[in-house]
N, C-alpha and C positions, 0 to 999 in steps of 0.2 A: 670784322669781316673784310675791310678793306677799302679800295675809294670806286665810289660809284662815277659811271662815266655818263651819266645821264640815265636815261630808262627806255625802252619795250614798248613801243605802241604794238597796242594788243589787236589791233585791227587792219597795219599795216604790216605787223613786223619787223617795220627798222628802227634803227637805233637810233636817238636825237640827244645832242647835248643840252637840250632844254631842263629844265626841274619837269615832274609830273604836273599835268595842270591840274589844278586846285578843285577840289568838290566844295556843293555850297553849304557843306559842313564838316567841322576838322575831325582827322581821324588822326591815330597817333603811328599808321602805317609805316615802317622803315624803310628808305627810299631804297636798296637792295631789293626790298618785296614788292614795292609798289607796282611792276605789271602783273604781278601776279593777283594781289590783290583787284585794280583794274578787269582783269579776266576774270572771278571769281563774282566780283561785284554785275556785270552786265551779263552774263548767263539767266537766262527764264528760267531754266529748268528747276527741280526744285529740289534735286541730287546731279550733282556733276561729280561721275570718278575719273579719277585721271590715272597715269601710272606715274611715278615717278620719274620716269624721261622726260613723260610731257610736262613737269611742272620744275624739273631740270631746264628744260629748253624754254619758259616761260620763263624763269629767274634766271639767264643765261650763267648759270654755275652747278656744281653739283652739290647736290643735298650730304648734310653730314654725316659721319657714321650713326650717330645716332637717330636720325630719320629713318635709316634700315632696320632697325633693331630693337627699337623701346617703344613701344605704343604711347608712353608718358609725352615722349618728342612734339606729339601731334596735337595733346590736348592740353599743352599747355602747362601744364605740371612739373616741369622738370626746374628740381631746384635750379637758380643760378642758370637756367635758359635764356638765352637775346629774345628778344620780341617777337619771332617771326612767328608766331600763332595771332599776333595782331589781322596780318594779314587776309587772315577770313574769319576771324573775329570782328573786323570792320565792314568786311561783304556780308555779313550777319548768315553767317553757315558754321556747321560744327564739324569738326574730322572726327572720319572714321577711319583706322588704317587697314589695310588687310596685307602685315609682314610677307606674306608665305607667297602674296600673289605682287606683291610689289606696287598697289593701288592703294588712292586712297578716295572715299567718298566724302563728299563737301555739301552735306546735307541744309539747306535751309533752314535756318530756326525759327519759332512760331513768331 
């Protein structure tokens, strides 16, 4: 992916070259995801969709072609995939994509 410049406070929105501060249990989160994950994690709700912009502009880069395109992308399945399903794998939510509409829902799991 490339070198990370620190991360995304999700509640500030600026950028710090701090590392993410530490939860008081490890996740194996990849520091590129980490606000995302962060924002995914502190949501109540018990479905958050987002579109892709907005989780574009949460991960300050743009999602790959195959997040547009394979529904596999999102649930983790794709052979030979990076980690980034970690990322709301550790906020304990499951993706649902909807290609056609360019969203994805980040459902709670039991």
């Amino acid at each position: 992916m490339g070198t990370v410049r620190g991360y995304r406070n999700p509640y500030t929105d600026e950028m710090t070259d701090a590392a993410p501060p530490s939860r008081h249990h490890s996740t194996d989160v990849p520091a590129e995801y980490w606000a995302f994950y962060q924002y995914l994690d502190h949501r109540y709700a018990t479905t958050v969709v987002l579109t892709f912009r907005d989780i574009e502009a949460l991960l300050g880069f743009s999602l790959p072609n195959a997040a547009r395109i394979d529904r596999d992308w999102w649930t983790g399945t794709v052979a030979g995939a990076d980690r980034h399903s970690e990322a709301w794998a550790a906020a304990r939510r499951t993706a649902t994509p909807n290609l056609a509409a360019h969203t994805v829902a980040f459902e709670r799991a039991p």
